[in-house]
N, C-alpha and C positions, 0 to 999 in steps of 0.2 A: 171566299171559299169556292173552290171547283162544283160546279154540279156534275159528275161523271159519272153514270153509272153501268158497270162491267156485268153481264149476263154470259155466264159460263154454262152452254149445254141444259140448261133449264128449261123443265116444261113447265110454264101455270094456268090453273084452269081457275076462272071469276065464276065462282057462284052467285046467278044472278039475284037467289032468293037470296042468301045472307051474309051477302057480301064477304064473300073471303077469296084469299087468296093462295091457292095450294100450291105446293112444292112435291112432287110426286118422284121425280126421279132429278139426277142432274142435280145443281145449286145454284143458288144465287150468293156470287162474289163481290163484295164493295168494296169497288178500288180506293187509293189511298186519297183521303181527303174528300172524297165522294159522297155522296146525299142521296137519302131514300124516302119521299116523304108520304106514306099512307094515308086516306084521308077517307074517314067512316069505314075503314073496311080490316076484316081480320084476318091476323095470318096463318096459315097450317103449314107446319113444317115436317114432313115425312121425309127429305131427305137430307139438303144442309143449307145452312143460312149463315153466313160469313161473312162480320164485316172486319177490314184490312185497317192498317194505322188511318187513325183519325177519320174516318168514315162516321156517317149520323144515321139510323133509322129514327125517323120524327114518325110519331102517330097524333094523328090530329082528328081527333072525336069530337063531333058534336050529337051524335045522337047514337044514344042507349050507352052500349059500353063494348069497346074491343076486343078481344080475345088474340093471345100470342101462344098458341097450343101447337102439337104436333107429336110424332114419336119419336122426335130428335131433339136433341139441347142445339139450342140458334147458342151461334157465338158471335156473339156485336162486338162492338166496338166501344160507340157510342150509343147512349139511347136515349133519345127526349118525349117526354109524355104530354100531349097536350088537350085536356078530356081526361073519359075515363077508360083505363088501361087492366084486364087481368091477365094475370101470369095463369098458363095451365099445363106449362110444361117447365122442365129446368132450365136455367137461361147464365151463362156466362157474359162479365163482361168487362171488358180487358181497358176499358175505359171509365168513362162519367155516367151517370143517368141525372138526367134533369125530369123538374117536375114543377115546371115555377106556375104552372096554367095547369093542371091534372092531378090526378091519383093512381098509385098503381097498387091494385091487391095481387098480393104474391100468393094467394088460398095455398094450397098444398106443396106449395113446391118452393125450390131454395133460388136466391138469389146469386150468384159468386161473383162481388164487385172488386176488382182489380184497382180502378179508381174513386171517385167520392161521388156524393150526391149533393146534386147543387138545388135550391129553390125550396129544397123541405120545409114547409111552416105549418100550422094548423090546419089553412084550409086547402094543403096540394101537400101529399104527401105519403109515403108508402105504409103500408099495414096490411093485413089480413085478422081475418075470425078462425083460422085455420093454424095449421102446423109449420106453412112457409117460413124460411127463416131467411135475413140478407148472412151470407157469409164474406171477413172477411180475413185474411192473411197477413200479419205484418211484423215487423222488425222495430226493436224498440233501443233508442241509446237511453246512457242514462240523465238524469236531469231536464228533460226535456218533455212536457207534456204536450202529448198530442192528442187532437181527436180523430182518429185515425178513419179516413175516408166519411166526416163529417157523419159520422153516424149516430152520433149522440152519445159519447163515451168519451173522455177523457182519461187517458192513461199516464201516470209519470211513475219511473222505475231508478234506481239505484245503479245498475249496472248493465252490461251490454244484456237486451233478452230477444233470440232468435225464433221465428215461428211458431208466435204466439196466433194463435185461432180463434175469432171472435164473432158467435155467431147473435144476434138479436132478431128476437122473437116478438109477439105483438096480440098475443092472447093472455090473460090473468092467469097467474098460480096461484095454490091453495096453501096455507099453513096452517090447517086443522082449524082455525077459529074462523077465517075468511078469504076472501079474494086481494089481491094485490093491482098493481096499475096493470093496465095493457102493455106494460111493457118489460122485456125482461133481457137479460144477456149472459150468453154462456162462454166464458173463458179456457180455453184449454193453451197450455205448453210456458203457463207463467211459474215459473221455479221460484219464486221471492218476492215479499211485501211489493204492491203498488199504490200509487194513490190516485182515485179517481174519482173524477167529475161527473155525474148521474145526470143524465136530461131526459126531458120530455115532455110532450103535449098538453095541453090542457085537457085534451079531447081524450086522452088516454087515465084520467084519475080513475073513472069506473066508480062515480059518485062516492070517492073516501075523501076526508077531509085534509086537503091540503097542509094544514099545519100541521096534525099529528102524524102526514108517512115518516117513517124511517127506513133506513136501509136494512136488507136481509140479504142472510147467502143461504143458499144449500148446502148443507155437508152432510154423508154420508147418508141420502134420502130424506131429509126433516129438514125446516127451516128454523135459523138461528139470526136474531135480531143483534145485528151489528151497530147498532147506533149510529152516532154521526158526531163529527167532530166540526161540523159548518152545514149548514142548511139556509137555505136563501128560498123564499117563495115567489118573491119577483122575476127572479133568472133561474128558477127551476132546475135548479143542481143539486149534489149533492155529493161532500167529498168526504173520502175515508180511506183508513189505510185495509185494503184486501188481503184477506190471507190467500194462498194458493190453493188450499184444500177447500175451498170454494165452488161449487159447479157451476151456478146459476147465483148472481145477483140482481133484484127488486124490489120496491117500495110498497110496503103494506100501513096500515093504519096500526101506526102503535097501541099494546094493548098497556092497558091503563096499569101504573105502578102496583105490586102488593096483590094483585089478581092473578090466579096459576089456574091452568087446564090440567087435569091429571088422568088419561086416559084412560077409558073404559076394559082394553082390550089390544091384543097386539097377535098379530100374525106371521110370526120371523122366520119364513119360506123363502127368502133371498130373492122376493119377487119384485122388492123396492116399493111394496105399498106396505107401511105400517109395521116395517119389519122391526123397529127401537121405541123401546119405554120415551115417548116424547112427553117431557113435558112442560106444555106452553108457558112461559114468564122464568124461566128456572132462571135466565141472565138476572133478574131483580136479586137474583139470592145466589152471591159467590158462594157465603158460608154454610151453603146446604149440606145437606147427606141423605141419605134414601138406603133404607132397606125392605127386603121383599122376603117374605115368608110363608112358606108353601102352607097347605089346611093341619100341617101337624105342629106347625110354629117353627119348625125348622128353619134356619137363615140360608138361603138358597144362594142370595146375591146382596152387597154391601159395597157403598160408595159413599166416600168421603172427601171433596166433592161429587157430586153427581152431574156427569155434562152429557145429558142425553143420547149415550152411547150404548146402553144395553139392549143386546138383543135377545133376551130368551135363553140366553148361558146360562148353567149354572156352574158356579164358582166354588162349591165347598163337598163334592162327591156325592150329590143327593143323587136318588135314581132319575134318570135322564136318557131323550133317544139319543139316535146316533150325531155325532159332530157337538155332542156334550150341551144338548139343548133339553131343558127342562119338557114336562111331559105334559101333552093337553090338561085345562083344567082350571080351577080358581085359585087363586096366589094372592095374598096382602101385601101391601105396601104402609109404611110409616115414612112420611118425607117432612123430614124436620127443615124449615123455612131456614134456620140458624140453628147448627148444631149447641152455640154455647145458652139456648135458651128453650128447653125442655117441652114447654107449655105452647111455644112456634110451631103444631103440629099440623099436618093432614093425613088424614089415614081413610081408608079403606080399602078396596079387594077389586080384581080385574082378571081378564080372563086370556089365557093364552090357549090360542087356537091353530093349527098346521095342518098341512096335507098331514103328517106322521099319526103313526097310531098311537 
């Protein structure tokens, strides 16, 4: 490999306290095949940072932790981590990141990998406590599963699927009873069943017990426990067929059979916190039904099954505000476990609350 490296009209200034490196006007250009290798120092990008086919920025930290920040998105090429590395700005890149000696926290900001990541394992490897996500873009035939940019997802699909978006993320979601792994992944542009392969970390369970996670998706704001149709605890996968209406899929600690959450209260202001009658374990019970009856006994709402879909509608002309949503206040429920067995009951009362008057 060439060491070359092209400086186009660049100013930089070395701060001798904390060691960085600024980019203030002009850019820095890396020609093709070309090498950039930082060593203990950070960089501030104010104006552009470019690297050309097959170019490498290598950061090589040994002491505290580097920082790749600026008011510009650096677009690499390549990029190898070696130490510790934070993202503090958005970062493209149209290549690999390696990490076979390093860590890189993405805190706030997005990743966009054009290529894979090579070296990931337990103890080198990328995550944040933060909102960062790696994004990334790809093309799917059918029959053929990939892990597309080694990201920890395996996808296999049925027919051709064009600009599928796939973003993973690296902090716990909540499903009303508790926390899920550190890690989670958002799917967008899959038109049809897939089936995939779940991985991840050891370091990512967030103290739940390996044996009982199972898979969940998001749908429609709530999480719904999708089961699994193969779990492996040695190879830390986990495969199932996805539905599309899926947002987000994650591993939580399955709740125990015959045990249901029925919630307090709901608040369906289209704000996506708590906007649907959730409630937790309903999957244990296909043959459910659930009815809700205002303080005069009136049946407001009735489902036969009930799958977690109600927001605060009401269904049979009761008085209601505007967009035919029942009115603040306390409301009963009967949620029969199995319709065909009478004595299967839960019941009590919950309270719907809104901006509305």
């Amino acid at each position: 490999m060439k060491y070359l490296l092209l400086f186009l009209t660049g100013i930089f200034l070395i701060n001798s306290y904390g060691q960085q490196m600024i980019i203030e006007t002009g850019g820095i250009y890396l020609g093709k095949n070309s090498v950039l290798n930082i060593h203990n120092m950070s960089i501030k990008n104010n104006s552009e940072l470019t690297g050309l086919d097959s170019s490498v920025v290598a950061f090589y930290v040994s002491q505290t932790e580097a920082v790749l920040t600026g008011t510009t998105k650096s677009k690499l090429y390549h990029l190898s981590v070696n130490g510790s590395l934070k993202l503090d700005a958005e970062l493209d890149l149209k290549g690999d990141i390696t990490v076979t000696d390093g860590n890189l926290d993405i805190s706030d900001y997005n990743l966009n990998l054009n290529g894979k990541i090579i070296g990931e394992s337990e103890e080198n490897r990328i995550y944040t406590n933060s909102i960062g996500e790696i994004i990334k873009l790809i093309q799917l035939q059918p029959d053929q599963a990939i892990n597309p940019g080694n990201i920890g997802l395996e996808l296999k699909v049925y027919n051709d699927v064009y600009g599928v978006e796939i973003r993973r993320g690296h902090f716990p979601q909540f499903n009303g009873t508790g926390e899920s792994i550190n890690r989670y992944y958002s799917i967008s542009g899959l038109d049809e069943l897939a089936r995939i392969d779940f991985n991840y970390f050891d370091a990512e369970l967030n103290n739940l017990n390996e044996s009982h996670v199972t898979l969940w998706g998001e749908q429609q704001g709530h999480w719904i426990n999708l089961g699994s149709s193969l779990f492996s605890i040695e190879e830390n996968y986990h495969i199932q067929e996805l539905k599309n209406a899926t947002n987000k899929i994650t591993l939580f600690e399955n709740i125990q059979e015959n045990i249901i959450t029925i919630p307090s209260g709901i608040s369906p202001n289209n704000d996506g916190v708590n906007d649907y009658f959730v409630i937790i374990g309903i999957e244990n019970y296909p043959n459910n039904k659930l009815i809700i009856l205002n303080r005069w006994g009136d049946i407001v709402f009735e489902a036969d099954p009930y799958n977690n879909d109600w927001d605060g509608t009401s269904k049979s002309g009761i008085i209601q505000n505007e967009g035919n949503r029942l009115l603040n206040g306390t409301y009963f429920y009967f949620f029969y476990k199995d319709k065909s067995k009478k004595d299967d009951l839960e019941k009590g009362f919950f309270e719907i609350k809104t901006n509305a008057n």
